[in-house]
N, C-alpha and C positions, 0 to 999 in steps of 0.2 A: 571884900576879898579882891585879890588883885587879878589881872590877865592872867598871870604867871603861871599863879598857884590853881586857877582854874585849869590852864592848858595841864599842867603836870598833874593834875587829879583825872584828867581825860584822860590822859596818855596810860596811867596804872590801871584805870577802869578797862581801857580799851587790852591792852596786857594780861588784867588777870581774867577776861572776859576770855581772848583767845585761849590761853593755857587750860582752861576748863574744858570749855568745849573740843580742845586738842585733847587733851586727858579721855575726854569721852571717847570722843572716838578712837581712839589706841585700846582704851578697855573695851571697845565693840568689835576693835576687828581681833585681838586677843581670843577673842569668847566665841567667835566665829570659826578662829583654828583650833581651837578646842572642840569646838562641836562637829566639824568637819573630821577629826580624830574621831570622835564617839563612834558619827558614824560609820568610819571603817572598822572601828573595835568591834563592834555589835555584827557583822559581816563575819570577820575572823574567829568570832566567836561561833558561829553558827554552823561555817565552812569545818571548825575546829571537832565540830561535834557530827560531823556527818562523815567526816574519813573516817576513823574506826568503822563503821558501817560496812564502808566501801572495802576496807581491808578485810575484814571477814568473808562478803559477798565471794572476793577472788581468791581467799584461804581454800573454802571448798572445791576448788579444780585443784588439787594436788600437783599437777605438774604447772600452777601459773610460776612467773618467775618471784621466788621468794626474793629476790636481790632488792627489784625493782619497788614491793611492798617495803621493804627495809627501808629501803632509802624514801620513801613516804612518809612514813612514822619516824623517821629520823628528823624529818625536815620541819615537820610536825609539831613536833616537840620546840625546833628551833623558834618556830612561828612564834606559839604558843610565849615562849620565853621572851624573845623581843617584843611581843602586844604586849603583855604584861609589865615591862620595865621600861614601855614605852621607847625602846631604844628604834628610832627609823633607821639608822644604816643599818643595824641588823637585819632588822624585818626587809627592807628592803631584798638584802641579800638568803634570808631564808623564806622567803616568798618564789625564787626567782628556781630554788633547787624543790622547792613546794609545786611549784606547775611545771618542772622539766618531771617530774616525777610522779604527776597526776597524767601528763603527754604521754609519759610511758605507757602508764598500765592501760590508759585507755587504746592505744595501737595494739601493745600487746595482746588485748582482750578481743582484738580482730582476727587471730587465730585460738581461739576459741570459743565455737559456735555456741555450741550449750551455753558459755558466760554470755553472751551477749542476749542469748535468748531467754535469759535469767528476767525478769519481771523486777525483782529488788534492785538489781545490778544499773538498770536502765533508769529506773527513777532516781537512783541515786546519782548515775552518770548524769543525767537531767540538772539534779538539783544542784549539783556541785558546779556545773555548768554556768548556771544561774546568778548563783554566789561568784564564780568568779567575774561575771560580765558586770555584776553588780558593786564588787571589789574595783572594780578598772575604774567605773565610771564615779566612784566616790573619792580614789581616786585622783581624777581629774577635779577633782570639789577640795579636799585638800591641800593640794599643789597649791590651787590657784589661789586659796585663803593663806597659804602661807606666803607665796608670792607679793599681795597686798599687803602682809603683814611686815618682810623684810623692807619692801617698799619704804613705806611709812614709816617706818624707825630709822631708815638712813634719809630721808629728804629733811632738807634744812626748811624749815625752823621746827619741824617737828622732831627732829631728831633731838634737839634740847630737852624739849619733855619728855621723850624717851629714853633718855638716859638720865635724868633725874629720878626718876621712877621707875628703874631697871626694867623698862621693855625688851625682851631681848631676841634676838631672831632666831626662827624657826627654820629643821634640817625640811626641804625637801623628801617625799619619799621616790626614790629614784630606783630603776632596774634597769642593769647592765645591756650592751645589746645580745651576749651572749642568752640570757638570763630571760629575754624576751624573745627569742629564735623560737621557729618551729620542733618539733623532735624530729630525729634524721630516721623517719622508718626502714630506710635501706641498712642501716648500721644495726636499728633492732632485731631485724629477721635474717643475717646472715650470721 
């Protein structure tokens, strides 16, 4: 055999050696934002199942604000639709009218003693609490897997094998700063 045809045999080895192991790792960090997604699935799933709860608990004060329940179960429902169809600007955005509206009732539930003194009310406020501290911080496990994930399908020479193999980039889940603001309790109680 000649130099030649050694070198260019090195040279394919070396070639198809790299593309695999690029392949791999593309389908590793893939599988990462996918499971990063679970995770927050399994969260909104939970979150999803405990409002109903929370909208009964504040049903029984007859004069709580029904607007503010509405607009819960409104958003609710949006959540619910965007997890399911996996759509992140959605979710993004019915997430963001899901906690100005979760803000609410809980201020509002500051003027009424009895609710707050309610036993189901509180655990429930507790747990929803929880689920969303728990939402944020996954999150930030999200983001950041999708972040590597855009990464690496635009940096050259990986970007070849990513688009031969239709890698394709992942939405951020993103909340406006409106969207992420405090509630204005002055606004709720006048």
């Amino acid at each position: 055999m000649s130099v030649t045809l050694l070198v260019i045999l090195g040279i394919v080895v070396v070639l198809a050696l790299y593309g695999v192991t690029t392949y791999n790792r593309l389908v590793a960090i893939k599988h990462a934002v996918d499971k990063a997604w679970a995770n927050i699935d399994v969260l909104l799933k939970q979150r999803h199942d405990e409002l109903p709860k929370l909208v009964e608990v504040c049903k029984q004060y007859k004069q709580f604000e029904q607007q503010t329940l509405q607009q819960v179960v409104e958003a609710r429902c949006r959540v619910q639709a965007a997890r399911e169809t996996q759509d992140i600007a959605a979710l993004g955005a019915a997430e963001g009218m899901l906690r100005a509206g979760l803000g609410q009732i809980f201020a509002v539930a500051e003027a009424y003693p009895e609710l707050r003194a309610n036993e189901s009310f509180m655990q429930l406020q507790g747990r929803i609490s929880q689920l969303e501290d728990a939402i944020a911080d996954r999150r930030e496990f999200y983001n950041e897997s999708v972040n590597i994930n855009n990464v690496r399908i635009e940096q050259f020479p990986d970007s070849v094998i990513a688009g031969m193999f239709r890698f394709d980039a992942k939405p951020l889940l993103k909340f406006s700063a409106t969207q992420k603001s405090d509630v204005d309790l002055k606004q709720l109680f006048s």
